[in-house]
C-alpha positions in Angstrom: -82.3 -33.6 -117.7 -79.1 -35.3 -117.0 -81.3 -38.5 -117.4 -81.7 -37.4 -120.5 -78.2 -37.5 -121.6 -77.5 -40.7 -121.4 -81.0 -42.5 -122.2 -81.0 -41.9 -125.9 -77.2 -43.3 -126.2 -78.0 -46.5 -124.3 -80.9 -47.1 -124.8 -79.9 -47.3 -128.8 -77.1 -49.2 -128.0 -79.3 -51.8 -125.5 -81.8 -52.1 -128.5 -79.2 -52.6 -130.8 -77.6 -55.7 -128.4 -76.0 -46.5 -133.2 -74.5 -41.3 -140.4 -77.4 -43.8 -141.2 -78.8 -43.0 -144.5 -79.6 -45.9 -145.9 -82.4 -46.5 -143.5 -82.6 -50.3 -142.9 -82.0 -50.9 -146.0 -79.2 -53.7 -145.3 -78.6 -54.4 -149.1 -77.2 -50.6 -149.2 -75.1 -50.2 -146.3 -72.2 -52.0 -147.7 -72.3 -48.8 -150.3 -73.6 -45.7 -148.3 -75.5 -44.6 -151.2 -79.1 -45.4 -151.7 -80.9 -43.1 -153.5 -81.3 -44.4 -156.7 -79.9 -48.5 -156.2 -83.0 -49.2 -153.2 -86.3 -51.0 -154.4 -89.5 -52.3 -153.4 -90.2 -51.6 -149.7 -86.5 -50.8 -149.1 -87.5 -47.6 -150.9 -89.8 -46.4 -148.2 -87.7 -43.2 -146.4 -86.0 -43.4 -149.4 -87.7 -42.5 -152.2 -91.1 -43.8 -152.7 -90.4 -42.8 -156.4 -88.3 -46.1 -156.9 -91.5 -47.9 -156.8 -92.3 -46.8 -159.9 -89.4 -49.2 -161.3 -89.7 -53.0 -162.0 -87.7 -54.4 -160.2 -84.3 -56.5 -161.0 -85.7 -59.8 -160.4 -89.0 -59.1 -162.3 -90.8 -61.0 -159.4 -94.2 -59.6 -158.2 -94.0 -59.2 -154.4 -91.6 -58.3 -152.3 -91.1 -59.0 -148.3 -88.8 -59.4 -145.6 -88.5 -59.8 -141.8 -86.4 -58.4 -139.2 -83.9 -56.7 -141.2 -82.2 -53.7 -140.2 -78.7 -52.0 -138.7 -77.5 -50.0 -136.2 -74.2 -48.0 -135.6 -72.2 -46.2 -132.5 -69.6 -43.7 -132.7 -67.3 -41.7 -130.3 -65.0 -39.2 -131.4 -62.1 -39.9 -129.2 -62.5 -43.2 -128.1 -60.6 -46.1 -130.5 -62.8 -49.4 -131.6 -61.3 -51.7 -128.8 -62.1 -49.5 -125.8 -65.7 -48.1 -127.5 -66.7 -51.9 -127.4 -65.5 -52.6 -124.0 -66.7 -50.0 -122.5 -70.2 -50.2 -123.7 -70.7 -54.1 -124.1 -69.7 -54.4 -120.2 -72.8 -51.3 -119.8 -73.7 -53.5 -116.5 -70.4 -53.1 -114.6 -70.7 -51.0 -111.8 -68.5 -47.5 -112.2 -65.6 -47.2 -109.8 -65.0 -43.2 -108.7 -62.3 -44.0 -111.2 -64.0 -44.7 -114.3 -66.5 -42.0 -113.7 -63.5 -39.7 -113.6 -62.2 -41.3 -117.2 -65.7 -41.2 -118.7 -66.4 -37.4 -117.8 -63.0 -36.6 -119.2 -63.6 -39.1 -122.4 -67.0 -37.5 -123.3 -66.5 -33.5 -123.0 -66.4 -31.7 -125.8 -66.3 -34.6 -128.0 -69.0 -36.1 -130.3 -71.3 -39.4 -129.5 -73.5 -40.9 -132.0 -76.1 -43.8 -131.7 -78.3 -45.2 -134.9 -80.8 -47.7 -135.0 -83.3 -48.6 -137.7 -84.6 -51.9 -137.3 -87.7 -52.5 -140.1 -89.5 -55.4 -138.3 -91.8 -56.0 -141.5 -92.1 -55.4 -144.9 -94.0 -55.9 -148.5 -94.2 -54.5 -151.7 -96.3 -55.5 -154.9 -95.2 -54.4 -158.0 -97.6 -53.8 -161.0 -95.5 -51.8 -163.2 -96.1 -54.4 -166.0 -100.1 -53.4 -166.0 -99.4 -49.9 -166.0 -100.5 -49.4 -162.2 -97.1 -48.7 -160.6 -96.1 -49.8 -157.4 -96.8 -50.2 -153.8 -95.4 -50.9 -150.7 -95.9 -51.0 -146.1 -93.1 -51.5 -143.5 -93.4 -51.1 -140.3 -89.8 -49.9 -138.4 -88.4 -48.6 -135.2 -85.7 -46.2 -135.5 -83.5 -44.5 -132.9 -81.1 -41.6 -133.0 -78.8 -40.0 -130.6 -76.1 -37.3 -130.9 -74.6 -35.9 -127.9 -72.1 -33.1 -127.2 -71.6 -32.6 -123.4 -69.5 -29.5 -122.3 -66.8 -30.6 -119.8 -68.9 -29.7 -116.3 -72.2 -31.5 -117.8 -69.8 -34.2 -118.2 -68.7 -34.0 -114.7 -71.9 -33.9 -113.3 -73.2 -36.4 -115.1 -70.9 -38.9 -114.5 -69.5 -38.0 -110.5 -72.6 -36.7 -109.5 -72.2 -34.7 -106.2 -67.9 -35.3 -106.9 -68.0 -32.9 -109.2 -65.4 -30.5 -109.0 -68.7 -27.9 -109.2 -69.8 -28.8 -105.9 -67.1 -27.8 -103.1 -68.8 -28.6 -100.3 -69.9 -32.2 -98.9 -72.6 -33.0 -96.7 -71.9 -36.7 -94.8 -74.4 -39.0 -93.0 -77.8 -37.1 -92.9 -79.5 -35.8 -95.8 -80.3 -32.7 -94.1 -78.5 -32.0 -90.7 -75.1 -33.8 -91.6 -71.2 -32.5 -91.0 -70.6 -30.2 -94.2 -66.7 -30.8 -95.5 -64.4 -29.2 -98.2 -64.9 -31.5 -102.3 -61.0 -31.4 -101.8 -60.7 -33.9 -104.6 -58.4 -36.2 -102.6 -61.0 -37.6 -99.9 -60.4 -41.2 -99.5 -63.2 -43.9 -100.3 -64.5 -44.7 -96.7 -65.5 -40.8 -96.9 -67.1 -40.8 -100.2 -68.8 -43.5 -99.3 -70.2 -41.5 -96.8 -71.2 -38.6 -98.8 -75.9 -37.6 -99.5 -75.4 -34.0 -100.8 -73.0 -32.0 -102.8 -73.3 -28.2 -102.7 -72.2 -25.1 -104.1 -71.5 -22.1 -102.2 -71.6 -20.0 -105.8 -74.2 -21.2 -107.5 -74.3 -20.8 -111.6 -78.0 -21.1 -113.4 -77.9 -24.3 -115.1 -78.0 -22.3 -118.6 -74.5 -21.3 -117.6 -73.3 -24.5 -116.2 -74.2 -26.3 -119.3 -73.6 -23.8 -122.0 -72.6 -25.5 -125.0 -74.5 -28.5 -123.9 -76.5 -30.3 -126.9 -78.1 -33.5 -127.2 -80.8 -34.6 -129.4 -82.3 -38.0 -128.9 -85.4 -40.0 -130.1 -87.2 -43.2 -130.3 -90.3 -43.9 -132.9 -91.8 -46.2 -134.5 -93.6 -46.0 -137.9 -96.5 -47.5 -140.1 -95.5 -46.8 -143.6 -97.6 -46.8 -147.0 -95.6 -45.7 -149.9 -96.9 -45.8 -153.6 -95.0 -45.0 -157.1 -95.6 -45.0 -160.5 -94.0 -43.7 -164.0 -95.5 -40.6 -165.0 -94.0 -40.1 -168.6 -92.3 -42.3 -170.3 -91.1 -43.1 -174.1 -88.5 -46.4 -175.2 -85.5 -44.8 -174.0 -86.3 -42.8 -170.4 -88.6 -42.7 -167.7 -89.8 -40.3 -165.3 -91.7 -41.5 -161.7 -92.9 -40.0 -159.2 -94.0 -41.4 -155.6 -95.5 -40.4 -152.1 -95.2 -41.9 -148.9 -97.4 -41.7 -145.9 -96.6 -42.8 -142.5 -98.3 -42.6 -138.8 -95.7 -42.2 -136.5 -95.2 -43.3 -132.7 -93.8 -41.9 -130.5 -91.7 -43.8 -127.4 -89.2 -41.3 -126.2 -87.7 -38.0 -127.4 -85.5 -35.9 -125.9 -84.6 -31.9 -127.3 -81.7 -29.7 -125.5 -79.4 -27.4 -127.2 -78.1 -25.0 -124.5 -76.7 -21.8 -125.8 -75.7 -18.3 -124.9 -79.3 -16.8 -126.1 -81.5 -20.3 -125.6 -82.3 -22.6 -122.9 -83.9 -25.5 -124.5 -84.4 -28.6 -122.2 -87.4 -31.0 -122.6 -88.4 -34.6 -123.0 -91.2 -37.0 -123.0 -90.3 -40.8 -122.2 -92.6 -43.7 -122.0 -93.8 -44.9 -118.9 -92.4 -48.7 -119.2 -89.4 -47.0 -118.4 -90.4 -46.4 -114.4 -89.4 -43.2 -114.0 -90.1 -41.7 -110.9 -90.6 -37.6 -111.9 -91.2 -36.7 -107.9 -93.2 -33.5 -107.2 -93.1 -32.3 -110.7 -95.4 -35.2 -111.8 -98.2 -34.1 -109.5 -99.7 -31.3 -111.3 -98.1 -32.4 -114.8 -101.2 -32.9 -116.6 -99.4 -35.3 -119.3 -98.4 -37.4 -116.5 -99.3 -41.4 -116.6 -98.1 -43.8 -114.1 -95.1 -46.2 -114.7 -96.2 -49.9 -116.4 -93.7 -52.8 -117.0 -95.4 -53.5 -120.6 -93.1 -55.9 -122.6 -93.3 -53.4 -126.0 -92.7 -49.8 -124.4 -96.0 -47.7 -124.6 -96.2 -44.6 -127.1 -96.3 -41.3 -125.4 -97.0 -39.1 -128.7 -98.8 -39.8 -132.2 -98.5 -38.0 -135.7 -98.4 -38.1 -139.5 -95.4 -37.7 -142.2 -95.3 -37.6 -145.6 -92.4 -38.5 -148.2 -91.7 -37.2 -151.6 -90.1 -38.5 -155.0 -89.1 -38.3 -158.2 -87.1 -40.0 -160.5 -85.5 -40.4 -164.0 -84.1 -43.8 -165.8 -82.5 -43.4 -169.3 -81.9 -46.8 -171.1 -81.5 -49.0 -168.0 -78.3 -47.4 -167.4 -78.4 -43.6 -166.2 -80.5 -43.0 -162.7 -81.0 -39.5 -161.5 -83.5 -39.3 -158.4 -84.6 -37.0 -155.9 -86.6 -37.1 -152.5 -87.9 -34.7 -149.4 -89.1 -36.8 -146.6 -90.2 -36.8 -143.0 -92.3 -33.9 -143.3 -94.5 -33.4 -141.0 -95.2 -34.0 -136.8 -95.4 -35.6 -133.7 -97.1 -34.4 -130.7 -96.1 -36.1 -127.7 -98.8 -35.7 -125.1 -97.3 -38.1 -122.1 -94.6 -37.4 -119.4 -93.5 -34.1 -121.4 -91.3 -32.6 -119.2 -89.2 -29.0 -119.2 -86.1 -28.2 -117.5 -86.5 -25.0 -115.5 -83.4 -22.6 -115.9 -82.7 -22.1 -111.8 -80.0 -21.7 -110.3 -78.3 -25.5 -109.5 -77.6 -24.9 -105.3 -76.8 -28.8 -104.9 -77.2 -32.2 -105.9 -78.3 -35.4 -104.3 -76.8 -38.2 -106.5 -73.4 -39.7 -107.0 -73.7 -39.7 -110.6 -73.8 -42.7 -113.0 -73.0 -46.2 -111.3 -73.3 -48.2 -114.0 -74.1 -47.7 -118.1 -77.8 -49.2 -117.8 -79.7 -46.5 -118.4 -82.8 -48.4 -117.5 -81.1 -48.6 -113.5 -79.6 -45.3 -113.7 -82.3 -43.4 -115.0 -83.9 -42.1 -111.9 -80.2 -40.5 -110.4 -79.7 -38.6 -113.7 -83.7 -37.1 -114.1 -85.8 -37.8 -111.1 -86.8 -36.3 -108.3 -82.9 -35.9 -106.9 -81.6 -34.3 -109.9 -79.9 -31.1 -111.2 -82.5 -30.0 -112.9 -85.5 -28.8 -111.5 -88.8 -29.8 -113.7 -92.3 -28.5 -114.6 -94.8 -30.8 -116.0 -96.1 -29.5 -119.6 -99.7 -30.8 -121.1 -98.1 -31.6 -124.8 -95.0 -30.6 -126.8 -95.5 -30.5 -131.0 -92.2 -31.7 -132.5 -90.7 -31.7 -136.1 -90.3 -34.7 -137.7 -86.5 -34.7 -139.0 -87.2 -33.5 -142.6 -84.5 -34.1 -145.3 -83.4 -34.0 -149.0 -81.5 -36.1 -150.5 -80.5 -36.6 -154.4 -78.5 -39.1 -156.1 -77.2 -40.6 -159.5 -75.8 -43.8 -160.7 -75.0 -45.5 -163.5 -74.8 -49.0 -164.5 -71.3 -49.7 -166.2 -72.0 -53.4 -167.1 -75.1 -56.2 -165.6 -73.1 -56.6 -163.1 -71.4 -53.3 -161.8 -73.2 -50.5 -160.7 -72.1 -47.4 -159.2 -73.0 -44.1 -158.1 -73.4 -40.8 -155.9 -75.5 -39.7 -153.2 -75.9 -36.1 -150.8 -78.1 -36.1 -147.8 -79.0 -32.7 -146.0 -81.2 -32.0 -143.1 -83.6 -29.1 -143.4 -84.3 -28.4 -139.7 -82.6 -29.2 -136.3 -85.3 -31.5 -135.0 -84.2 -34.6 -132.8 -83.0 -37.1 -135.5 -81.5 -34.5 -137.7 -77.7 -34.5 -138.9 -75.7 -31.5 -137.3 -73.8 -31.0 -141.3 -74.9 -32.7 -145.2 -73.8 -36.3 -145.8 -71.6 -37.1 -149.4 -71.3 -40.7 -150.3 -69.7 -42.8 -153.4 -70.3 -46.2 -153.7 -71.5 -49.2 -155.9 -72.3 -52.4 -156.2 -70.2 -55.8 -158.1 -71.7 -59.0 -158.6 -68.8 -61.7 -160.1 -71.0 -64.2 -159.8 -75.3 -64.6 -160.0 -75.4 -65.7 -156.2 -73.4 -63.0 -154.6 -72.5 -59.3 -155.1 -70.5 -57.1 -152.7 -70.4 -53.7 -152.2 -67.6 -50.7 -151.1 -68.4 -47.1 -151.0 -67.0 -44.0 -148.8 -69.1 -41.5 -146.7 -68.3 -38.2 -145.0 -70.6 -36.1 -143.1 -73.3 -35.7 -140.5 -72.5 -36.8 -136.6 -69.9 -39.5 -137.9 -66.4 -39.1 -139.3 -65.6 -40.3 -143.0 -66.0 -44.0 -143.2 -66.0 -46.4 -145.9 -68.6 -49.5 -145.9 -68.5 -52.5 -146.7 -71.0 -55.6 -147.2 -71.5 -58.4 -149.2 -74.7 -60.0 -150.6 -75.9 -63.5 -151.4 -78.6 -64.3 -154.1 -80.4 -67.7 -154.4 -83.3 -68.9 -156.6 -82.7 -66.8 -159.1 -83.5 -63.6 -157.2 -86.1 -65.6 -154.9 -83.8 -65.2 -151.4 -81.6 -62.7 -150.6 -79.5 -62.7 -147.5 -76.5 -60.3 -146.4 -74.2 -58.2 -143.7 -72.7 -55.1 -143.9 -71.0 -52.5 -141.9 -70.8 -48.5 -142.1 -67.3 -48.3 -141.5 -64.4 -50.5 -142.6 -61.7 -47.6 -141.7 -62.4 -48.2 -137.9 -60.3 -51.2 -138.2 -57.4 -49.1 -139.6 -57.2 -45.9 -137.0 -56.4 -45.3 -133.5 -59.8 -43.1 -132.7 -62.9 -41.6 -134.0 -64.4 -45.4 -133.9 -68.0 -46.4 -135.2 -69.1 -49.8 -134.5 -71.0 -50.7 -137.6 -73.4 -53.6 -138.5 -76.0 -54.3 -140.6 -77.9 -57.6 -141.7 -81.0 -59.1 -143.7 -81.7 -62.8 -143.8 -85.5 -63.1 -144.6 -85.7 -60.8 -147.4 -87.6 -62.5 -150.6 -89.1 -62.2 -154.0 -91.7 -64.0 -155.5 -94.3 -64.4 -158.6 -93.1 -63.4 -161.6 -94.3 -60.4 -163.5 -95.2 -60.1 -167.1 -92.8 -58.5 -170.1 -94.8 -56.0 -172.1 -93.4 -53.0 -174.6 -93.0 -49.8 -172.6 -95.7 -47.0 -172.7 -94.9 -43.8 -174.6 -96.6 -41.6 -172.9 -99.0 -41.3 -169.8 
């Protein structure tokens, strides 16, 4: 379990080498609002409903490569020292840092986003009447982490922690037991196999408080949209989305007074050695070094959308997506709730995950495990709704809110509020500015800029969710977000709108 921790944070941040509700949608991160400004495949996640628009450049398809964005936040920690300490993830930990990390990270807030759309393509047919369509296919990641101050201990100083007040030195079983007095120097640490307690708490206790929701998929999306009623002066569409969804790692613990919720499933690229519990875990499969991580769970999701467009100007739209679930039927494991007598690790040596791994959830862990055959999980459902309003050709602005509807790994602890828009000066560029509050992050304002060529055949772009970082000591995010193979091409046809379907 204490594994589990710390994977979905780095691993994010590796992959990323981090409230996201803009999806990777990198033309509306520089605005935080998305609802009802997002297009063509960008609308997948969205809402599908958007398809049912023409869009701005009137071309016919739609596609782009690689584009995406990814975010990290800590509540206490200021921009400078978030990005050293996580960039330098390889450094070995002195019993120093471990000390400042377990004090840095109780009882405050870390957040890790990553949605990284590796292909996509839409074809728009909303001059023939037939709407429009669109596939992607995307990885996100999500982490969100609140440790209570002794899972932040153990986590980081291992059998140091303050929790453990006796020391066992030299032999893993027979050696000299001596007082955790705090001050021991380093020639005796470095001595040190076991830590134990001589009054023992169940782990429920030890890590009341304790939350942390992590996951890793990857989706094949099909999303289709089309006007439903129109007349000359408004439109109403309406759109579905389907995806099939991957799963790679997941992680689900919330540790409260009246729950004890601990359990993961990880892919086996990762390595991990499980110990006894993996013998009779009948979701079990032995460790690979595959270069694309294999998928440990499978499942479907469906979006939902609907839209309304009055004279080119006012857009009101709506959307409930991710609905639906995964069921992860490889390496699921389950935290039993047992009483924590000792501990045969030293805690985290370094910030790579991928080395570290084994010390925080293998077979010299905490927690003790039981193997479980398959574990159903909610995708992280959500509703969102949004308005905006196009002042001039070239200035657009608007609102979004963003709620989750279940607590599902993914999810966003409270609602997201955003304003935002979008200026063009000129036909080749257009920047954007908006300001977000909400969900695991503290209110930022984004910022991005655009560049058009071709007459709306190339679009490139960077953008990041949090300009305000820059401004204050702590509560950083490091923010960015980019698209430089996005393109439109084939013109469609001018015909007089449809009154009614």
């Amino acid at each position: 379990m204490k594994r589990v921790l710390l994977a979905g944070a780095f691993v994010a941040v590796a992959m990323a080498s981090t409230a996201q509700i803009e999806r990777s949608a990198f033309t509306s991160t520089g605005r935080g609002v998305a609802t009802t400004f997002v297009g063509d495949y960008q609308s997948i996640g969205i809402n599908p409903a958007n398809l049912a628009w023409t869009n701005p450049q009137n071309k016919r398809v739609s596609f782009g490569l690689v584009e995406g964005g990814a975010s990290l936040y800590s509540e206490v920690l200021a921009r400078d020292e978030l990005r050293t300490r996580f960039i330098g993830f390889e450094d070995d930990l002195t019993v120093a840092d471990k000390q400042r990390f377990a004090r840095d990270f109780a009882n405050s807030q870390l957040s890790a986003d990553v949605d990284m759309q590796l292909i996509g393509v839409a074809v728009d047919f909303n001059d023939r009447k037939w709407g429009g369509a669109a596939v992607s296919v995307r990885d996100r990641i999500h982490f969100n982490s609140n440790l209570n101050t002794q899972a932040a201990e153990i986590l980081f100083m291992g059998w140091n922690a303050d929790y453990f007040d006796l020391l066992r030195l030299d032999d893993r079983d027979n050696g000299p037991l001596i007082a955790n007095t705090g001050t021991l120097s380093q020639d005796t640490l470095d001595r040190v196999v076991q830590g134990i307690s001589t009054n023992p708490d169940l782990a429920s206790q030890i890590f009341d408080g304790t939350r942390i929701k992590s996951v890793w998929y990857r989706e094949f999306n099909f999303a289709y949209g089309r006007e439903v009623v129109s007349t000359e002066d408004w439109v109403i569409g309406a759109g579905v989305g389907l995806k099939y969804v991957q799963g790679i790692a997941f992680l689900d613990i919330d540790v409260g007074p009246a729950d004890y919720r601990a359990i993961s499933a990880t892919t086996p690229t990762f390595g991990i050695d499980y110990g006894n519990a993996a013998i009779n875990n009948p979701s079990a499969i032995p460790g690979n070094d595959n270069t694309l991580p294999s998928t440990v769970g499978s499942g479907f999701g469906i979006d939902l959308g609907a839209n309304f467009k009055f004279k080119d100007k006012l857009r009101v739209g709506v959307a409930v997506n991710d609905i639906g679930s995964v069921n992860w039927s490889g390496n699921v494991y389950r935290a039993i709730d047992t009483l924590v007598f000792d501990l045969r690790n030293d805690g985290a040596n370094s910030l790579n995950v991928l080395a570290e791994i084994e010390q925080f959830n293998g077979k010299d862990g905490a927690f003790k495990q039981e193997g479980v055959a398959s574990q159903r999980l909610a995708l992280p459902t959500h509703f969102r709704m949004g308005a905006s309003y196009m002042l001039r050709d070239n200035l657009h602005l608007g609102a979004d809110f963003f709620m989750s509807l279940n607590d599902a790994p993914g999810s966003f602890q409270s609602p997201i509020w955003g304003v935002g828009g979008d200026y063009a000066p000129l036909k080749w560029v257009r920047f954007s500015l908006g300001f977000l509050s909400g969900g695991n992050y503290a209110a930022r304002i984004p910022v991005g800029i655009t560049f058009i060529a071709g007459n709306g055949t190339w679009e490139a772009g960077v953008a990041s969710r949090d300009l305000v970082t820059y401004l204050r000591g702590d509560g950083a995010t490091l923010s960015a977000s980019f698209g430089f193979l996005r393109f439109h091409v084939g013109n469609t046809e001018t015909v007089p709108a449809a009154t009614l379907y």
